[in-house]
N, C-alpha and C positions, 0 to 999 in steps of 0.2 A: 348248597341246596340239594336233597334229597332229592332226588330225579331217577328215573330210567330207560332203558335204550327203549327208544320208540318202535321196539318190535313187540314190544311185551302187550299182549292182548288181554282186556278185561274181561272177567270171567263175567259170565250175566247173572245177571240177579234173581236168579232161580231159586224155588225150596222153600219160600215164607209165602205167611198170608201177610194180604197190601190191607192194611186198617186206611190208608191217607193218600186220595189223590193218584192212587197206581190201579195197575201194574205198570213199571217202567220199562223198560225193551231198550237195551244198548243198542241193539242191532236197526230198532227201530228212528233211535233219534242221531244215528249215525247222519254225517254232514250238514246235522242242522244244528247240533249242540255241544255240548262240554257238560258232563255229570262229575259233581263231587259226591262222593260215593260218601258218606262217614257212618261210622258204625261207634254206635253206644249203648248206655243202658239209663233210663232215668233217675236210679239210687245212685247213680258213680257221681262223686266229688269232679272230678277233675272233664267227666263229659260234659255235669252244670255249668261250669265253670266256660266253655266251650262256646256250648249254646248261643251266649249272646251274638257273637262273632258267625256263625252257622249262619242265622236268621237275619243277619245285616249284608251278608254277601247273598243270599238269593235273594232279599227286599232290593239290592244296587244292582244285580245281574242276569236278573232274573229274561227282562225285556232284551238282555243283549247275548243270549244266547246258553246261562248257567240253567242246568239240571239240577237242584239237592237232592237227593237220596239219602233221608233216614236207615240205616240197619241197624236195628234194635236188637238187641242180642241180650239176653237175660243173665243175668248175672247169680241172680235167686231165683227160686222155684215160683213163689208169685207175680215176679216180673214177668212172665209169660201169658200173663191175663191183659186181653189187649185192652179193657176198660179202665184200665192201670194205665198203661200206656197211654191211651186216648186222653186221659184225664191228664197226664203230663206232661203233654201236649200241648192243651189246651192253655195250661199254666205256664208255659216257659214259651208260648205265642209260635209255636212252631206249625208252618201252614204248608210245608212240601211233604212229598210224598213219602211216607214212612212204611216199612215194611216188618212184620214180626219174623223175626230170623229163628223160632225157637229153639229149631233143631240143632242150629248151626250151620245148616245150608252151606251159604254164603259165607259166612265166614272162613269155613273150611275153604271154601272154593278160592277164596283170595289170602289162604293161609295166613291170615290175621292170628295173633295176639293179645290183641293190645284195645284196650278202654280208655280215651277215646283213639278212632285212628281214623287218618282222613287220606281219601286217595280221590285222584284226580284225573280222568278219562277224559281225553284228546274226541276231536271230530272224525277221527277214522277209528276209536275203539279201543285205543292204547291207550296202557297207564301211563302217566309223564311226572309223578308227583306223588309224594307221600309225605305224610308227618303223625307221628305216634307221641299222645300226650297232650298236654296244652304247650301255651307259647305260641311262636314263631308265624304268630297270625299274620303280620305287615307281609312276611316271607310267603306264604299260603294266598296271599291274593295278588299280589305279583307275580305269581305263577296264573292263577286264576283268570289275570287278565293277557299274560301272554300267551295263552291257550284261546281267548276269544278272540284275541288280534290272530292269531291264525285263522280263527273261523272268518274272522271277518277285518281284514285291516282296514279299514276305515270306522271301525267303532269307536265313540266317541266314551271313553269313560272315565271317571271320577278317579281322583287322587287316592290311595289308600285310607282306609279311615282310621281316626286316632283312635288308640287304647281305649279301653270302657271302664276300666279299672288302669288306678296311680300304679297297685304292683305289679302291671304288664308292660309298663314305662321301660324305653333300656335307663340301665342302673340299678332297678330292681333287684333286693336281694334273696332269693331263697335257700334257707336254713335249712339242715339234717334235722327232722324233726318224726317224732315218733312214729313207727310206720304205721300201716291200717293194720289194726287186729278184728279178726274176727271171734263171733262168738256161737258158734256150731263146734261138734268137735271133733269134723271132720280137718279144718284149721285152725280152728281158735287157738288161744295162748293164756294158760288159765294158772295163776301165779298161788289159788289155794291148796296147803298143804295136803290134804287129800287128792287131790288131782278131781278129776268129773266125773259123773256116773251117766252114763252115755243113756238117750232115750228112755230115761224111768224118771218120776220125779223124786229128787233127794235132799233132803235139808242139808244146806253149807252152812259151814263156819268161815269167818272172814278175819281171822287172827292176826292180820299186820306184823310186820311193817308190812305197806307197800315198793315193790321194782316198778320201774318205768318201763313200761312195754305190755304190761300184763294186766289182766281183767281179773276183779275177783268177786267171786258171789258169794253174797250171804242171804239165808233165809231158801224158801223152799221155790225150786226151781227144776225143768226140764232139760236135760241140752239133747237138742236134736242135732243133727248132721250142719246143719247147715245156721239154727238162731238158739239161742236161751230162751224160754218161755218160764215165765211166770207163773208159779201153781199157787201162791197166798198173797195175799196181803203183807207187805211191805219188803216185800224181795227183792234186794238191793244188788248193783253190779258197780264198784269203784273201780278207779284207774288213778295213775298220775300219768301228766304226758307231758310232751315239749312240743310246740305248736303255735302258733298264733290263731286256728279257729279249731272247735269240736264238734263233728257232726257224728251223728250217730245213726242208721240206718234200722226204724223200727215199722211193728205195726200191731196193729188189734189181732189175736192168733184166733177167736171167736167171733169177731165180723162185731161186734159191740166196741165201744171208741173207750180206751182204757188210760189214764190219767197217770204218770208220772212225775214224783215231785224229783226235781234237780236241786242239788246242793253244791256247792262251785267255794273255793278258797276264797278268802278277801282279796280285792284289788283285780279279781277276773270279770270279766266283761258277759256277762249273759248276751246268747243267741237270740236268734228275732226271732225261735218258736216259741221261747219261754214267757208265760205270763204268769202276773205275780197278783195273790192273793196278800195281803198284809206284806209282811215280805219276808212269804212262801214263794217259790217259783215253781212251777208245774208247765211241764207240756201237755196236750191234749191226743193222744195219739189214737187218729181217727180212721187211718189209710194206710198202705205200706208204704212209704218213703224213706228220702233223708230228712232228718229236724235237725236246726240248728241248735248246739247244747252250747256252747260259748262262741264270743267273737269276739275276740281282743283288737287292739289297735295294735301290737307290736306279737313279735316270740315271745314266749313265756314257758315256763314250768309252773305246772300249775297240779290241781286235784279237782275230777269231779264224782259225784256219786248219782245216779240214779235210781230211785226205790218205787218201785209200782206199789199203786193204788189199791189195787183188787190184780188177782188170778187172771191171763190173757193177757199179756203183754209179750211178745216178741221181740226179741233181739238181734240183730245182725252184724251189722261189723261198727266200729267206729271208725272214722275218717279223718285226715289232719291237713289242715292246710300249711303252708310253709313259707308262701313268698309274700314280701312286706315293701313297702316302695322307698328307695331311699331318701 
């Protein structure tokens, strides 16, 4: 178990604005509680993924002495808009106190890393507990409740709760599967033989074959630092990957909800953003988020394309999921 010497004092949660339920004060709810401190972003894969588990331990521990602490840390330049925030909030049921970290604050302050990462403050202020990534949920609340049995040994509480998902089962296998690529170029990974023409908009060619790992554009497109934007009509971004689901992290670059059609191999499983005219499959991309672009039942190698609708459409990274239950 991830643990530390109980000398080690939590830094406070200074430097953000409180959108939810704060400001919180360590110093403040010293011997009367336990704060799970977790710091995420609401485009990350593996924070969603997180969430459920987050929201069921302060719904069980809440009354028995558990602090949640949201630290939202932006990962993209629109993620810093707290009505972005708010709004993903509201959609992933999350009711504790959330802070907008923009700066970094806090993060720096607890020399964090890592998307998602969960730390766990003792009744005297000490860190006692970390874990970076998903997983090891059963192990995060058995810490959780050994830390409230310190507040309070006679508290009476509930058994760990099962899994929310088959692939968080132990036995669960997860697979090497294609890492996240992003599509800025300040990181992105751009497999077209011209390479990218930074900040201007420039018609690609999209010449094939495709490598796995790599994005490639065709038709006329921006790359900014940080997403791809769309400058015409039908401006396409393919990939092949290995994966069992494909998320894609997009949004409207002109504030108008901009439509792309997805095209997926035979035998892949369309995501729950995708809806299907005849059978067209289009997302509606109305907001900055993640959209799901496929969900298979198993790993796979697969292919998808993306082709915008009309000029405005923003691109960010895609995301891969990897673990499948056995």
């Amino acid at each position: 178990m991830p643990q530390l010497s109980e000398t080690v004092l939590a830094p406070e949660l200074d430097g953000g604005q409180w959108i939810q339920h704060g400001p919180i004060s360590l110093k403040a709810v010293r011997d009367k509680a336990i704060v799970l401190v977790d710091f995420w972003d609401y485009t990350c894969v593996n924070c969603i993924r997180t969430l459920p588990y987050v929201v069921a331990w302060n719904n069980r521990y809440q009354q028995s002495g558990l602090v949640v602490v949201g630290v939202h840390a932006p990962e993209f330049s629109f993620a810093r808009e707290g009505s972005h925030v708010a709004e993903a909030a509201a959609r992933f049921g999350l009711e504790y106190p959330i802070v907008l970290d923009n700066e970094y604050a806090i993060w720096r302050a607890y020399s964090n890393r890592f998307w998602p990462a969960k730390y766990l403050v003792d009744a005297k202020g000490r860190i006692r507990y970390y874990h970076f990534g998903e997983g090891a949920y059963q192990e995060t609340e058995v810490a959780i409740q050994g830390l409230l049995r310190e507040l309070n040994p006679s508290a009476s509480l509930p058994p760990p709760m099962e899994p929310v998902r088959d692939s968080d089962r132990p036995g669960a296998v997860c697979y090497r599967v294609t890492p996240e690529l992003y599509l800025g170029h300040a990181r992105g990974q751009f497999g077209n033989f011209e390479g990218v023409v930074r900040d201007r908009p420039h018609d690609y060619r999209d010449m094939g074959p495709h490598v796995e790992g790599m994005s490639y554009l065709a038709g006329r497109w921006r790359v900014g630092q940080e997403s791809a934007r769309s400058e015409a009509a039908g401006a396409a971004i393919s990939l092949r990957y290995t994966a069992k689901d494909v998320n894609l992290v997009m949004g409207p670059a002109t504030g108008a909800s901009v439509r792309a059609e997805i095209t997926i191999e035979s035998g892949q499983r369309p995501g729950d953003d995708v809806k299907f005219e005849s059978e067209r499959g289009f997302i509606t991309v109305d907001r900055p988020r993640m959209y799901s672009v496929v969900a298979n039942e198993s790993v796979v190698s697969g292919a998808v394309t993306i082709r915008a609708e009309a000029a405005g459409l923003a691109a960010y990274a895609f995301t891969f999921i990897s673990c499948v239950a056995s």
